[in-house]
N, CA, C and O of each residue as an XYZ file, in Angstrom:
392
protein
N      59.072    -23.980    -26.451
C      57.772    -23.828    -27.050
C      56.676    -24.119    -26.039
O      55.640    -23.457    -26.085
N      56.840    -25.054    -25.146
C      55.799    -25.440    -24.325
C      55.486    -24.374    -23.510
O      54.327    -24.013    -23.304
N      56.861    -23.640    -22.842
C      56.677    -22.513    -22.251
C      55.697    -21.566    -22.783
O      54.704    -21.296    -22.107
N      55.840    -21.159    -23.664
C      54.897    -20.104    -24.456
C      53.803    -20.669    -24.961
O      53.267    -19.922    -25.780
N      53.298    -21.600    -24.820
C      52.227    -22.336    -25.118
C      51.409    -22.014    -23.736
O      50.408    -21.306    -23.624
N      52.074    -22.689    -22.773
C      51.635    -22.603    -21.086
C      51.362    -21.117    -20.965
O      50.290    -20.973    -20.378
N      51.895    -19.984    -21.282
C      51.717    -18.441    -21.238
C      49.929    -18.387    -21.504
O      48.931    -18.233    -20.800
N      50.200    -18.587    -22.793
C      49.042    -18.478    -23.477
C      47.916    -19.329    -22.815
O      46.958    -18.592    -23.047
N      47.449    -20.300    -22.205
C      46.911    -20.926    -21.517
C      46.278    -20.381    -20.666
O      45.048    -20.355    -20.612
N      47.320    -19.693    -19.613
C      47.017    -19.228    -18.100
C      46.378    -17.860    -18.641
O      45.312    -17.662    -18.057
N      46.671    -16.883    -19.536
C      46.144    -16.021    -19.897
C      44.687    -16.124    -20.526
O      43.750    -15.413    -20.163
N      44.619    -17.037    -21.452
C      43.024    -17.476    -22.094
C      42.561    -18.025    -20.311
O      41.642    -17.444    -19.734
N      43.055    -18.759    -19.874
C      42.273    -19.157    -18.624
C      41.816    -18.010    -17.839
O      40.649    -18.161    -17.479
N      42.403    -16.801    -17.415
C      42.216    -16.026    -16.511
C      41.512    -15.063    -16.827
O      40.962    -14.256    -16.077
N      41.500    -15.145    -18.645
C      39.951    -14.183    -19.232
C      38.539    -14.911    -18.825
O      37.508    -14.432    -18.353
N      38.920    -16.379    -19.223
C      37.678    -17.032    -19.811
C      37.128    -16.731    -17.517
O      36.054    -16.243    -17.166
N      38.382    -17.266    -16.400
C      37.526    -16.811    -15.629
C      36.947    -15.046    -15.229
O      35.795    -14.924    -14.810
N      37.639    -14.058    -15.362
C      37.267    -12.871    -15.329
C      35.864    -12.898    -16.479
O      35.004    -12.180    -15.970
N      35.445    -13.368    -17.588
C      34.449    -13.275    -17.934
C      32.827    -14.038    -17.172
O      31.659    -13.659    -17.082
N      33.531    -15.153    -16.788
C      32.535    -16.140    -15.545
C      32.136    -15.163    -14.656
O      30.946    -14.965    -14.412
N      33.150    -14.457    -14.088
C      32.588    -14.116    -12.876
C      31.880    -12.742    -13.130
O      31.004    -12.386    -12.342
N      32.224    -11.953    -14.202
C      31.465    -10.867    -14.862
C      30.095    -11.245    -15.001
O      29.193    -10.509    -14.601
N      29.924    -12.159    -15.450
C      28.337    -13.143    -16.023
C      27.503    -13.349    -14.834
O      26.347    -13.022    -14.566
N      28.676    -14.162    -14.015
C      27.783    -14.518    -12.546
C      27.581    -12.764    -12.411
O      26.637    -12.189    -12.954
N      28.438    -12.181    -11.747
C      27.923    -10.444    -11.247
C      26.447     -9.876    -11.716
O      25.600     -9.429    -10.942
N      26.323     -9.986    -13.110
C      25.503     -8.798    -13.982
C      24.339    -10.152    -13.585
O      23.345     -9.569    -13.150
N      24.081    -11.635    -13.562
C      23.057    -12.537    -13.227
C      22.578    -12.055    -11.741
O      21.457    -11.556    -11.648
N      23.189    -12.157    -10.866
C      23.369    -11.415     -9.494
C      22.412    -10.214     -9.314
O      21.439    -10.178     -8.562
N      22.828     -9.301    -10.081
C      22.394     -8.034     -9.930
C      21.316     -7.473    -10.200
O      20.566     -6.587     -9.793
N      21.520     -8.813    -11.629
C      19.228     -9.031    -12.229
C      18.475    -10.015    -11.224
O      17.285    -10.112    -10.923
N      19.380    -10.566    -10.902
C      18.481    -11.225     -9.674
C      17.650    -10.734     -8.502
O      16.559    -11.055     -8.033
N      18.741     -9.680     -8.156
C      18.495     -8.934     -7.132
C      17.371     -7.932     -7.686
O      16.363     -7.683     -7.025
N      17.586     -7.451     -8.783
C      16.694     -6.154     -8.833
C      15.075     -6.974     -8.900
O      14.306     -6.542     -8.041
N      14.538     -7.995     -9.738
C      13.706     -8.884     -9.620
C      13.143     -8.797     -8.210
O      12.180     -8.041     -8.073
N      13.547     -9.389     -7.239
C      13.578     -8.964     -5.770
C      13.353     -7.843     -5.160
O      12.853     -7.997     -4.046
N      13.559     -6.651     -5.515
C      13.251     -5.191     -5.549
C      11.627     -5.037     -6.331
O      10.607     -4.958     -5.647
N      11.612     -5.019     -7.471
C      10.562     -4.569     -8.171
C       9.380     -5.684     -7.204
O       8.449     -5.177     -6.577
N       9.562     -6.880     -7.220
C       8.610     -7.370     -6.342
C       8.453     -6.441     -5.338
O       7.675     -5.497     -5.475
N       9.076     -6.600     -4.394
C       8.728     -5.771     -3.273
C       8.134     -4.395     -3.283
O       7.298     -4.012     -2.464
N       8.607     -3.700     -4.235
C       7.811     -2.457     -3.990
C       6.252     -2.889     -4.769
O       5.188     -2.331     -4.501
N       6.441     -4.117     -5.874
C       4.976     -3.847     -6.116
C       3.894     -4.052     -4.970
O       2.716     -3.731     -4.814
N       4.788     -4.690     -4.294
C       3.737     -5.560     -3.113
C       3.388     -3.916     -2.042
O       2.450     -3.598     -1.312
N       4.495     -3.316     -2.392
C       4.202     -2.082     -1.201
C       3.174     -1.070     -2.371
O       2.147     -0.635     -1.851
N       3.337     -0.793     -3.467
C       2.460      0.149     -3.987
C       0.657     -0.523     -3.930
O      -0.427      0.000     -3.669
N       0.911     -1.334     -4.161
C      -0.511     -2.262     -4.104
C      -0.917     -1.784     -2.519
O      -1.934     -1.095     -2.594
N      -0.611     -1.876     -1.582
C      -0.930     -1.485     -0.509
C      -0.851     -0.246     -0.158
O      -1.606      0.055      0.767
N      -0.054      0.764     -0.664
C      -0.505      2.359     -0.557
C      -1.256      2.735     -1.623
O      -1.487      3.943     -1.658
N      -1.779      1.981     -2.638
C      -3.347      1.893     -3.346
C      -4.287      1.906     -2.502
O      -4.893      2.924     -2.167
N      -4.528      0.580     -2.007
C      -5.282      0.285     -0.948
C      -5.650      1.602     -0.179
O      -6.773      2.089     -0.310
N      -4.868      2.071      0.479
C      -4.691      3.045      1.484
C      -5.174      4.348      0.815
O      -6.281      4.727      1.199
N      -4.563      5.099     -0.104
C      -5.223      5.948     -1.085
C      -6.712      5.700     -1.077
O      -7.583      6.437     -0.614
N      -6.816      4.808     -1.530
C      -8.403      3.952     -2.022
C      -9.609      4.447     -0.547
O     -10.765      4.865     -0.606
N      -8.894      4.225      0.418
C      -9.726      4.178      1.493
C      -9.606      5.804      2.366
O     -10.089      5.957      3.488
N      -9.051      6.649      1.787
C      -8.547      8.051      2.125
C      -9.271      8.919      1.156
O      -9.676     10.046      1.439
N      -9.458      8.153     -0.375
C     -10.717      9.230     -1.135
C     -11.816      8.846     -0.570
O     -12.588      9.801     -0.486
N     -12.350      7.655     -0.039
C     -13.599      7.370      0.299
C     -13.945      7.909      1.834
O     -15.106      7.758      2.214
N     -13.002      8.521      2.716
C     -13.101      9.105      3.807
C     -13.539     10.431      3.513
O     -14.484     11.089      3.948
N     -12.320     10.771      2.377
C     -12.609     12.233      2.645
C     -13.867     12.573      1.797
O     -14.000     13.796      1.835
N     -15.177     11.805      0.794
C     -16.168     11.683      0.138
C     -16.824     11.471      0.864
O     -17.954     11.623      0.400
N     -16.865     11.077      2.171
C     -18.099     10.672      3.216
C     -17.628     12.179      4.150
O     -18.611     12.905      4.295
N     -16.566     12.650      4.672
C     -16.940     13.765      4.968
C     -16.795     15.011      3.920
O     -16.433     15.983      4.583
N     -16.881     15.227      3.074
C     -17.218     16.186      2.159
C     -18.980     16.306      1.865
O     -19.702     17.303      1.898
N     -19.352     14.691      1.538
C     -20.610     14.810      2.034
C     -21.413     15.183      3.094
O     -22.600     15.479      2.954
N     -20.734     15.185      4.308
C     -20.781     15.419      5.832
C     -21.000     16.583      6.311
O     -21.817     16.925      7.166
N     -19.787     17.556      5.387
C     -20.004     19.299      5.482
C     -20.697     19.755      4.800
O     -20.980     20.950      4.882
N     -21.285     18.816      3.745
C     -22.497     19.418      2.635
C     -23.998     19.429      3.609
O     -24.910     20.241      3.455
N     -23.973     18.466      4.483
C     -25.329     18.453      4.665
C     -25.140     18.837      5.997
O     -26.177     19.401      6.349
N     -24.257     18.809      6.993
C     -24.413     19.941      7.940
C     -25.009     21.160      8.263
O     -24.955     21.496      9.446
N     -25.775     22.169      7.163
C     -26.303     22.815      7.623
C     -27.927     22.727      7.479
O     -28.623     23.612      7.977
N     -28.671     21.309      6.577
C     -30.148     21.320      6.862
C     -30.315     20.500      8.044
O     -29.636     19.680      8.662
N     -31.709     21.130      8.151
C     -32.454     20.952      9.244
C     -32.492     19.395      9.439
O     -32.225     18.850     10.510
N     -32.829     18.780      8.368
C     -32.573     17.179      8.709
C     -31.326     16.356      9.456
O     -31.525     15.344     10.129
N     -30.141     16.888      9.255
C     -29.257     16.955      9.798
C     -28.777     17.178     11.288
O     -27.991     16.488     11.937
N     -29.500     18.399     11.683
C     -29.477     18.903     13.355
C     -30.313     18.071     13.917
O     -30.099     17.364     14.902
N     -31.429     18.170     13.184
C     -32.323     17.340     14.021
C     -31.620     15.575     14.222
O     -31.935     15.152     15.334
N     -31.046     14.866     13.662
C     -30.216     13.798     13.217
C     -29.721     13.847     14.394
O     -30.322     13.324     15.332
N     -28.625     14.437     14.548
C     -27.496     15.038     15.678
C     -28.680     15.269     17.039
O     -28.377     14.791     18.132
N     -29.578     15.776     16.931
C     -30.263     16.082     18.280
C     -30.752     15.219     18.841
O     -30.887     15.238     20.065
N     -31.131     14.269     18.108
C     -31.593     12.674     18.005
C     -30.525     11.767     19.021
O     -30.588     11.440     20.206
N     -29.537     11.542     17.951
C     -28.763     10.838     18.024
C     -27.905     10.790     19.437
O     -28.020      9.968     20.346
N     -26.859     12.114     19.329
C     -26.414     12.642     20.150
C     -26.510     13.225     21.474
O     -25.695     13.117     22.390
N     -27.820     13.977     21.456
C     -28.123     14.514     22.641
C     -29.716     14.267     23.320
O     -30.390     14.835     24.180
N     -29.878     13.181     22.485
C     -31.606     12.339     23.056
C     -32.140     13.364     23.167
O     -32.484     13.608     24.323
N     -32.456     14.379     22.168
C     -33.492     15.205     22.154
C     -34.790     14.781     21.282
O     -34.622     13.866     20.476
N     -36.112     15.395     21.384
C     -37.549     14.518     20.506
C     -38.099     15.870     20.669
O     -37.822     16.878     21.319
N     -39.139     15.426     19.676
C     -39.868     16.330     19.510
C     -40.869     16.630     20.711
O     -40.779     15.882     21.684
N     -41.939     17.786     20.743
C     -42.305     17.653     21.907
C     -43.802     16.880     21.731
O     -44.455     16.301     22.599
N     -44.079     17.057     20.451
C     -45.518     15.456     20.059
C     -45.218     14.314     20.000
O     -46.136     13.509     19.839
N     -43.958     13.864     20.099
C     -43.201     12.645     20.203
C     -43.868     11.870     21.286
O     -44.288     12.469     22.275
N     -44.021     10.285     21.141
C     -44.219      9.464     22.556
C     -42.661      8.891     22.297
O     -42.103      8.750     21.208
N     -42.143      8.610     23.614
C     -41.109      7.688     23.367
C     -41.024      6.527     24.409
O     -41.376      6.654     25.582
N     -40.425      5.167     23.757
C     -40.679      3.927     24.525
C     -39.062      3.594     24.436
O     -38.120      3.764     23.661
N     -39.345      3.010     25.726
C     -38.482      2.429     26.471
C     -37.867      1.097     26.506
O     -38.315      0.600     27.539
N     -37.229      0.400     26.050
C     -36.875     -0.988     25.946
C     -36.674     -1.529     27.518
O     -35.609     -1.316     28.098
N     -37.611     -2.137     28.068
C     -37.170     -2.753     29.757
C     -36.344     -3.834     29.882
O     -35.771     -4.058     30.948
N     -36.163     -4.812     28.532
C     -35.240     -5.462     28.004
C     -34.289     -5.155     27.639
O     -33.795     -6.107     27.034
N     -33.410     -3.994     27.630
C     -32.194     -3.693     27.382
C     -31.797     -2.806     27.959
O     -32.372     -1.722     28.047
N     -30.150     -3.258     28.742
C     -29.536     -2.709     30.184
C     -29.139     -1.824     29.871
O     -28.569     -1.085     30.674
């Protein structure tokens, strides 16, 4: 009788561990994914960011090709760019700055 008692034992034992370690596994695996979803939130938050700063580029030059063709504009650029003035213009000179 003890024999078959002992059967029964090692068998309930070797479920109860095959169920442990099933438990630990599937804990494991939520653990891990936890670890995942962080991480990508941390990466989508930052290709937000990035998005974010790629509509506001391409809104400053969309504005850019809008006003490219008035006159306020060239003249801007003629200014700016190629130190051109008008010809009633006086222009001064900073002797203080190299």
């Amino acid at each position: 009788m003890s024999k078959n008692k002992r059967q029964v034992n090692t068998k309930v034992l070797l479920k109860r561990c095959l169920m442990c370690g099933l438990i630990l596994y599937i804990c494991y695996l939520a653990l891990a994914q936890q670890f995942n979803f962080a991480r990508l939130a941390k990466e989508e938050d930052k290709l937000d960011v990035r998005l974010e700063e790629a509509r506001r580029e391409n809104k400053e030059l969309e504005e850019q090709k809008e006003a490219a063709g008035t006159s306020e504009y060239i003249e801007r650029v003629a200014r700016e760019k190629l130190g051109y003035m008008r010809p009633e213009e006086k222009v001064f000179i900073d002797a203080k700055k190299n």
